[in-house]
C-alpha positions in Angstrom: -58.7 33.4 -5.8 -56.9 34.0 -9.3 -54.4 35.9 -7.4 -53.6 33.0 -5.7 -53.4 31.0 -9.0 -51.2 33.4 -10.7 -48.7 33.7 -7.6 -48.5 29.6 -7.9 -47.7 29.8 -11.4 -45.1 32.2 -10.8 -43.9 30.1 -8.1 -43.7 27.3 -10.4 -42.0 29.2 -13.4 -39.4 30.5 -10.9 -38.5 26.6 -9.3 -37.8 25.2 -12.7 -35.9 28.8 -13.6 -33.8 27.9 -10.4 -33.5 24.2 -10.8 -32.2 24.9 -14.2 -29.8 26.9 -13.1 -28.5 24.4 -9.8 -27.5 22.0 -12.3 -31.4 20.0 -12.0 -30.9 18.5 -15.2 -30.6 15.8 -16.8 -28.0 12.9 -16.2 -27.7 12.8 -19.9 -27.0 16.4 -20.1 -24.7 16.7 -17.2 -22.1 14.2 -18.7 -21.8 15.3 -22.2 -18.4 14.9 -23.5 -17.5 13.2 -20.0 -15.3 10.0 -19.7 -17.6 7.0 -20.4 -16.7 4.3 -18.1 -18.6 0.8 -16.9 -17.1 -1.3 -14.2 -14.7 -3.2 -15.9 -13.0 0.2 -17.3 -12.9 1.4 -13.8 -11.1 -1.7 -12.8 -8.8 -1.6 -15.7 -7.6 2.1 -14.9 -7.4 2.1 -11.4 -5.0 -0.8 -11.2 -2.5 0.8 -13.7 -3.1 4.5 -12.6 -3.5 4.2 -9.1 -0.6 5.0 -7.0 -1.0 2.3 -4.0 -0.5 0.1 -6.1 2.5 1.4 -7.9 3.7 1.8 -4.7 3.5 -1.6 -4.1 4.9 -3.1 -7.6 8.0 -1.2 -6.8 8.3 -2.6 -3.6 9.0 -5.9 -5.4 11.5 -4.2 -7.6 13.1 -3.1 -4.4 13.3 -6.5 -2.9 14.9 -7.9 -5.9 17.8 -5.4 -5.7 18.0 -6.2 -1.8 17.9 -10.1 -3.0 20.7 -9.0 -5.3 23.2 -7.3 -3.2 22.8 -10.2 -0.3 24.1 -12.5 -3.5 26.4 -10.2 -3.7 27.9 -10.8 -0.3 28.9 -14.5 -0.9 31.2 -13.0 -4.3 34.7 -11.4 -3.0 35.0 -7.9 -1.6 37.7 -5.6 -3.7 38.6 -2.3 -2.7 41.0 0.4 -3.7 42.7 2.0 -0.4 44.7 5.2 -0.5 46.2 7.5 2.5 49.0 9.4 3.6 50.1 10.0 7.3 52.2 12.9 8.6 53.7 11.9 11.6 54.1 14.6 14.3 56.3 12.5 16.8 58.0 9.6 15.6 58.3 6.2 17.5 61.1 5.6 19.3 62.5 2.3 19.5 65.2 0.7 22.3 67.0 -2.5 22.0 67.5 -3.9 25.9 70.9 -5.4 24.7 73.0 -6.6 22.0 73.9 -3.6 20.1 75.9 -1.1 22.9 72.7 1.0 23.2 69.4 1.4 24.5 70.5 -0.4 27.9 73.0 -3.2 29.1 76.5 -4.7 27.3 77.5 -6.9 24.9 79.1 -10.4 26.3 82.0 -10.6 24.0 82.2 -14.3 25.1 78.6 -15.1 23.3 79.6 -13.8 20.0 82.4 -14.5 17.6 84.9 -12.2 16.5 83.2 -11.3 13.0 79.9 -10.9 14.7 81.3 -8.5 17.2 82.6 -6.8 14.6 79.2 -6.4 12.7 77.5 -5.8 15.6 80.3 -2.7 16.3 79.4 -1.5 12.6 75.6 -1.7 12.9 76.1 0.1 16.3 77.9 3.0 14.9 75.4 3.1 12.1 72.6 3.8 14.4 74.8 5.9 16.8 75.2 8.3 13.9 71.5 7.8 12.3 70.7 11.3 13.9 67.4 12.0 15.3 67.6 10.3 18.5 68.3 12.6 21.6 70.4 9.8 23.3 71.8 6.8 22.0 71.7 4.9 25.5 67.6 6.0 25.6 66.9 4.7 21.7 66.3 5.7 18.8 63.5 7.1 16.4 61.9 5.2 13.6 60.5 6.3 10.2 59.9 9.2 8.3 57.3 11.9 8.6 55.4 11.4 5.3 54.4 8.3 4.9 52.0 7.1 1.4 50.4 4.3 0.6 48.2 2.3 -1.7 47.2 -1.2 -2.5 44.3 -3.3 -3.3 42.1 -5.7 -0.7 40.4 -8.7 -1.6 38.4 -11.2 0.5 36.4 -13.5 0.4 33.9 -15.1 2.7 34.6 -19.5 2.4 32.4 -20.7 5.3 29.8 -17.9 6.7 26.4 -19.8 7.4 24.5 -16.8 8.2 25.1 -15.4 5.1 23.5 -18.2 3.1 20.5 -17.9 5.1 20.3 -13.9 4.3 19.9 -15.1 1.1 16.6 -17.2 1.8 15.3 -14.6 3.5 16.0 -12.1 1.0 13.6 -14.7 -1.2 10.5 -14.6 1.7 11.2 -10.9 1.7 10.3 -11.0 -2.2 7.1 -12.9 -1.8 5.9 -10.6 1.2 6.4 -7.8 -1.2 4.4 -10.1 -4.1 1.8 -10.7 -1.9 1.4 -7.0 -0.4 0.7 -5.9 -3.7 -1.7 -8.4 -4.7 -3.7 -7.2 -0.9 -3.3 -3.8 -2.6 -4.9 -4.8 -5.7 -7.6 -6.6 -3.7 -8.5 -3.5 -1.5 -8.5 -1.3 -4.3 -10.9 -3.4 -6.7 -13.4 -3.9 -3.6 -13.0 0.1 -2.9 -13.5 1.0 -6.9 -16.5 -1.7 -6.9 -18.3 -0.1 -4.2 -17.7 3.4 -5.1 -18.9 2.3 -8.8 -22.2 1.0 -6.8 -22.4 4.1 -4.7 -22.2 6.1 -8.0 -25.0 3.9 -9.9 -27.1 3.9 -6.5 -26.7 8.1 -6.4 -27.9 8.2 -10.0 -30.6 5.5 -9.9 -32.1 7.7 -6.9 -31.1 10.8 -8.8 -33.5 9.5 -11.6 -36.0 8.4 -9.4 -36.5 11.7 -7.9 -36.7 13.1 -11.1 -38.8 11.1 -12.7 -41.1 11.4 -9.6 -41.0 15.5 -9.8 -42.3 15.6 -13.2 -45.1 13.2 -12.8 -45.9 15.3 -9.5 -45.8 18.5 -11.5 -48.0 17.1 -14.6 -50.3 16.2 -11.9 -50.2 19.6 -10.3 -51.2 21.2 -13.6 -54.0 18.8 -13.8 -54.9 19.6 -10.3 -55.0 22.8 -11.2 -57.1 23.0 -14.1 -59.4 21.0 -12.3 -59.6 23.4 -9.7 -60.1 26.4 -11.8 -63.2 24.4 -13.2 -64.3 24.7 -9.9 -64.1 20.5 -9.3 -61.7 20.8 -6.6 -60.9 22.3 -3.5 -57.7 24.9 -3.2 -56.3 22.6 -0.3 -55.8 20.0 -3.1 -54.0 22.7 -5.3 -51.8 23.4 -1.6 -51.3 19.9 -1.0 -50.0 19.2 -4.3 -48.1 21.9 -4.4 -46.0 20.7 -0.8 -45.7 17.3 -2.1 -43.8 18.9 -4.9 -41.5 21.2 -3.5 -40.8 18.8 -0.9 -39.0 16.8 -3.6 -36.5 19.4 -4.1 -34.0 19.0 -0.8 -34.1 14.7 -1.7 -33.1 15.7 -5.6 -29.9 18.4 -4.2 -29.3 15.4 -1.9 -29.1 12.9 -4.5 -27.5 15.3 -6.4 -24.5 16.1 -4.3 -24.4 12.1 -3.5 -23.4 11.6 -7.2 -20.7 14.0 -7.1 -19.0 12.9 -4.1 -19.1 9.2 -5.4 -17.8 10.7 -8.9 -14.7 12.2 -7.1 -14.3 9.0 -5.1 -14.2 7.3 -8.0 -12.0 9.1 -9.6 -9.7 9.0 -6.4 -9.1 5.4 -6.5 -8.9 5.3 -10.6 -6.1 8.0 -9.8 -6.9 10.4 -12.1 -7.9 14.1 -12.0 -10.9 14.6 -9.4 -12.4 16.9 -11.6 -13.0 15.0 -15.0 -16.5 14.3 -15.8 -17.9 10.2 -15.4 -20.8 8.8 -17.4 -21.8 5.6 -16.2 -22.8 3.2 -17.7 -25.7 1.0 -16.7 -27.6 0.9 -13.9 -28.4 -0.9 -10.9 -31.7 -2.7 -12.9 -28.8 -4.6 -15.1 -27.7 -6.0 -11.8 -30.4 -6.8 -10.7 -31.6 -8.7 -13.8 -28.6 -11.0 -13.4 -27.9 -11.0 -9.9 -29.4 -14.9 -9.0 -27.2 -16.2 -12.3 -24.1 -16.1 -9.8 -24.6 -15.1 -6.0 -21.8 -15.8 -4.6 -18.1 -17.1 -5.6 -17.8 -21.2 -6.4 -14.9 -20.9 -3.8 -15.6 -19.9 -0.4 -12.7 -20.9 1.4 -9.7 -19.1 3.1 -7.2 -20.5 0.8 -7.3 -17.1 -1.4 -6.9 -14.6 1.2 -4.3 -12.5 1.1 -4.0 -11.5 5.1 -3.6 -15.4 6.2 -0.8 -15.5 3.1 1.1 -13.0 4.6 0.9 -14.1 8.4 2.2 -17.7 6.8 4.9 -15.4 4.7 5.9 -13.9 7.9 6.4 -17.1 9.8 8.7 -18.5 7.1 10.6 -15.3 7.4 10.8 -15.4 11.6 11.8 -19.1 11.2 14.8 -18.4 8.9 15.6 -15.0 11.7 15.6 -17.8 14.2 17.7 -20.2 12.1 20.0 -17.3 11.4 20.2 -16.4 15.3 21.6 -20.0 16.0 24.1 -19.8 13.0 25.5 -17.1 15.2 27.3 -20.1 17.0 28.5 -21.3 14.1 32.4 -20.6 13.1 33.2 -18.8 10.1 35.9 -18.8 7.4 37.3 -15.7 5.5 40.5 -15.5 2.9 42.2 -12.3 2.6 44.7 -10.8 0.2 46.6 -7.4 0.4 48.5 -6.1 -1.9 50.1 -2.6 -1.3 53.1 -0.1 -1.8 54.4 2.5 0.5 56.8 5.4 0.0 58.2 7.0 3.8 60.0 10.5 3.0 60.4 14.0 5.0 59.9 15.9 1.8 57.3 16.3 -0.6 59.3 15.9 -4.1 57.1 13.0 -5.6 58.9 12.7 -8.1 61.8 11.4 -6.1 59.6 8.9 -3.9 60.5 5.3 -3.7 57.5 3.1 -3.8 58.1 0.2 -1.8 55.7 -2.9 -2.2 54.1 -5.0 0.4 51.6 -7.7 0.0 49.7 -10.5 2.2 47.8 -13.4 2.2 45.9 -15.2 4.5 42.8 -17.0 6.0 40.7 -16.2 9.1 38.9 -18.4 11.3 36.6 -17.1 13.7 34.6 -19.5 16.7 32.0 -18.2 18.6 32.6 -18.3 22.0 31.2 -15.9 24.5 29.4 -12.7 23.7 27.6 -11.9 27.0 24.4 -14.0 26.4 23.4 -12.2 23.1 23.3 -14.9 20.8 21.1 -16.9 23.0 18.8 -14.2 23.7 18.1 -13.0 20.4 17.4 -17.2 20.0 14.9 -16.7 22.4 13.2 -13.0 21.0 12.9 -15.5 17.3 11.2 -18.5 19.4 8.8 -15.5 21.0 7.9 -13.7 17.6 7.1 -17.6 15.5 4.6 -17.9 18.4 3.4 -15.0 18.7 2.7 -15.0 14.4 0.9 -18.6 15.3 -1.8 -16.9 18.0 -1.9 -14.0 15.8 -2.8 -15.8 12.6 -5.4 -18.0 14.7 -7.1 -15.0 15.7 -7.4 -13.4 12.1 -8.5 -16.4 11.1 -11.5 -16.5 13.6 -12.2 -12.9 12.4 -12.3 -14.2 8.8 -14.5 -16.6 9.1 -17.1 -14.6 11.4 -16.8 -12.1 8.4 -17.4 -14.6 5.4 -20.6 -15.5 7.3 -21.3 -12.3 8.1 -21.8 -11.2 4.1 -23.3 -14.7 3.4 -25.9 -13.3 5.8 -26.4 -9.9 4.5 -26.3 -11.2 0.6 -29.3 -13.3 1.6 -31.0 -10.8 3.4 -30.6 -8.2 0.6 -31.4 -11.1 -2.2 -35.0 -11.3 -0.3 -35.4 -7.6 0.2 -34.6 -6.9 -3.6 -37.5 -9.6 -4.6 -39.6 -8.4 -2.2 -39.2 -4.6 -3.2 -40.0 -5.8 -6.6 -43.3 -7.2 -5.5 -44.2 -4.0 -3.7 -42.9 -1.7 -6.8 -45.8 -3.7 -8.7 -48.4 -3.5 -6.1 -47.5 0.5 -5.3 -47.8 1.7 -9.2 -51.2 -0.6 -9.6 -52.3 1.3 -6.1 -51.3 4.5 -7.4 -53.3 4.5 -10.5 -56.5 3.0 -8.6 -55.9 6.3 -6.3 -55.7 8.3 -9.2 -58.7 7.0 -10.9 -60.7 7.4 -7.4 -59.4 10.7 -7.3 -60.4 11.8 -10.7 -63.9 10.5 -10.4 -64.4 12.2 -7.1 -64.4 9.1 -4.7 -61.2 10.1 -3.4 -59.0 12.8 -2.0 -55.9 14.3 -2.7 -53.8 12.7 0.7 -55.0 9.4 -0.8 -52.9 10.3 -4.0 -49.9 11.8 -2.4 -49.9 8.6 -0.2 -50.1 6.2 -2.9 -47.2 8.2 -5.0 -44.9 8.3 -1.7 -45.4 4.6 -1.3 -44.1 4.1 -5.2 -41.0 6.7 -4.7 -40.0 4.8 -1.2 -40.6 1.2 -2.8 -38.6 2.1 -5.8 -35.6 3.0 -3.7 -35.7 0.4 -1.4 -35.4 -1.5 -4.4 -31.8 0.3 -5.7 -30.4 0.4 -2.0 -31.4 -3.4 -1.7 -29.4 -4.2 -5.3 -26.6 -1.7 -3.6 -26.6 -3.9 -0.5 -26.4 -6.5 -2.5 -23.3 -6.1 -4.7 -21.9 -4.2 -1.8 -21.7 -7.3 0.8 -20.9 -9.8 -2.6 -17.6 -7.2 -2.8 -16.4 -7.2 0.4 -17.1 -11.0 0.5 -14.6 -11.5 -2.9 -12.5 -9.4 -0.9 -12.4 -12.0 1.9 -11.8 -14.3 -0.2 -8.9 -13.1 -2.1 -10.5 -13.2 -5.4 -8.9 -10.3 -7.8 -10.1 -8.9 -11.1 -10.8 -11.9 -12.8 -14.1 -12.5 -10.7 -15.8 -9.7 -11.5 -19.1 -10.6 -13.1 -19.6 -11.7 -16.6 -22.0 -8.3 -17.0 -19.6 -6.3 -15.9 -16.7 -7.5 -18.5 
């Protein structure tokens, strides 16, 4: 019989050796010199250190510079051109009459002296140009170097479809606005609940610890009793199970509060490995939690998902508007200005620059382009309707969801009171089982009943509070609502 005592002794020594050694601890202890953090710190850092949403501020920055440069195609185009040509064959040119070459005779009665005599000169001229393998067949044009460089300028006047780039370069910026502000929204409801999840983890954590040591007090007392002789061994055995069964729920716990730490930390985007004392607990909540159950404004008005379907209509009705300004005509002014050397050498210095220059206007009227323009007319009527059925049916979704957490914040709001009812009731049965117990009118199973019935009450309680806050997150997140709704605790 005292063997058996001492080797539970031992056993007990060598569990809180072990769990001192696993990290069994305190929370106190575990998160010295750690990042001390409540919810509206989590908040705070997440939205200027996480990167989805840095992603999605410079996605407006983007859209500004696209806004920009469609600005920029309504102010006049200027470009620098430079190039050289070598030919490898020149042209040859033939004049059908008029000069004695290239095919047929002059008519000496259609011309005056003086101009036959010019025309004889020219004809001689060209005769003896060189280059050409036959006067009769033509001759050859140009040089075989040939330079050039100018300036071109133009300048839309009348191009519809480019003014309308420009609106949608402006719907384009508000998508991008309201993207980020979604981003914002899913990452606050994402740190919330992981900020729950961790204060659920520890509550538990605490709970489990709190319920091992008044287990093991007991067990000593248990104990002593027995080695009086006032008890039986099984009540030694029995207590002794209850208490070691204990230890798997405390690791689980346990290793719940770490992976909710490194979540957190995820979505406050900083390093996954930097310690997080919490501040609080899920008992503040739940002191507060009937002062404001549910947002003033329930409405759709906030949401960011219906914002961007209407964003996206806007923007398919100006693609469609911009699909029929295809018919439209357009206007552009032009203006050349370049000079040209043509040599067969390549002494620069001895190059004659030549200058050229041009202006003029363009019109340009839409007539036939194979049925494309009205086509893509069509593909832009197709898209605005198919936005409209597509935004009905989000809203339909919406709505079954808002009701949905109304539901479940209800539910939860009568399980927390009625936990706290039956946290009351299991702690005065507890100690009316103890008392039993210790005056011989009751047995051990009666204790370890009454003490499970306190350790399930109490967490039914936190995951109640966690359901709770959980379903009032997501339902802000319906909403639309952003940081500033977040509880007056919390701030």
């Amino acid at each position: 019989m005292k063997q058996i005592i001492m080797n539970q002794k031992l056993l007990s020594l060598l569990l809180t050796v072990v769990l001192s050694f696993t990290g069994f601890t305190t929370v106190e202890a575990q998160q010295t010199d750690s990042l001390e953090i409540d919810l509206t710190t989590a908040l705070n850092i997440a939205l200027s250190e996480n990167p989805t949403v840095k992603v999605a501020d410079m996605e407006i920055e983007k859209k500004q510079y696209a806004k920009k440069s469609a600005y920029g195609a309504l102010l006049p185009q200027m470009d620098i051109l430079g190039q050289y040509q070598r030919a490898i064959k020149r042209q040859t040119v033939y004049f059908d009459e008029g000069l004695g070459f290239g095919g047929g005779e002059i008519d000496p009665t259609q011309y005056t002296p003086e101009e036959l005599q010019i025309m004889k000169v020219v004809g001689d001229m060209f005769s003896m140009g060189g280059d050409s393998e036959s006067s009769g067949e033509g001759i050859q044009m140009g040089r075989f170097n040939v330079w050039s460089a100018g300036l071109n300028v133009s300048l839309p006047i009348v191009v519809p479809s480019l003014w309308k780039n420009v609106q949608m370069s402006d719907v384009d910026i508000h998508i991008a606005m309201e993207q980020a502000r979604a981003s914002r929204i899913d990452l606050i409801n994402q740190v919330k609940k992981a900020y729950y999840s961790l204060l659920l983890a520890k509550d538990s954590y605490n709970v489990l610890r709190l319920t091992y040591e008044t287990d093991s007090i007991n067990l000593d007392n248990i104990r002593n009793r027995f080695n009086q002789g006032v008890v039986a061994e099984y009540d030694v055995i029995t207590a002794d199970v209850r208490l070691k069964s204990l230890i798997p729920n405390m690791i689980q716990a346990e290793n719940m509060m770490k992976i909710a730490e490194m979540q957190l930390n995820m979505y406050m985007g900083i390093d996954g490995f930097v310690p997080l004392k919490v501040l609080g607990s899920l008992d503040d909540y739940e002191a507060t939690m009937f002062d404001n159950l549910v947002p003033a404004d329930t409405t759709l008005s906030h949401n960011s998902d219906l914002k961007q379907f209407d964003l996206q209509r806007e923007q398919a009705q100006n693609a469609l508007e911009m699909q029929k300004l295809q018919y439209a005509p357009s206007l552009v002014t032009s203006f050349n200005w370049t000079y040209m050397s043509q040599n067969n050498d390549f002494r620069f210095s001895h190059y004659k620059w030549d200058p050229y220059s041009m202006l003029g206007v363009t019109l340009q009227i839409p007539i036939f382009s194979g049925g494309q323009r009205y086509h893509n007319v069509k593909q832009s009527q197709i898209q605005i309707y198919q936005l409209n059925e597509q935004r009905k049916e989000v809203e339909r979704g919406l709505k079954l969801s808002i009701k949905n957490n109304y539901d479940l914040i209800n539910k939860n709001i009568e399980q927390v009171v009625s936990t706290q009812s039956s946290i009351e009731l299991a702690r005065k049965g507890h100690e009316i089982t103890l008392k039993r117990y210790e005056t011989g009118m009751g047995t051990i199973v009666d204790v370890n009943a009454a003490a499970l019935a306190v350790l399930n009450a109490e967490l039914q309680n936190r995951n109640a509070i966690y359901d709770y806050l959980s379903a009032k997150a997501d339902l802000e997140r319906v909403m639309g609502y952003e940081i500033d709704t977040v509880d007056t605790l919390d701030k």
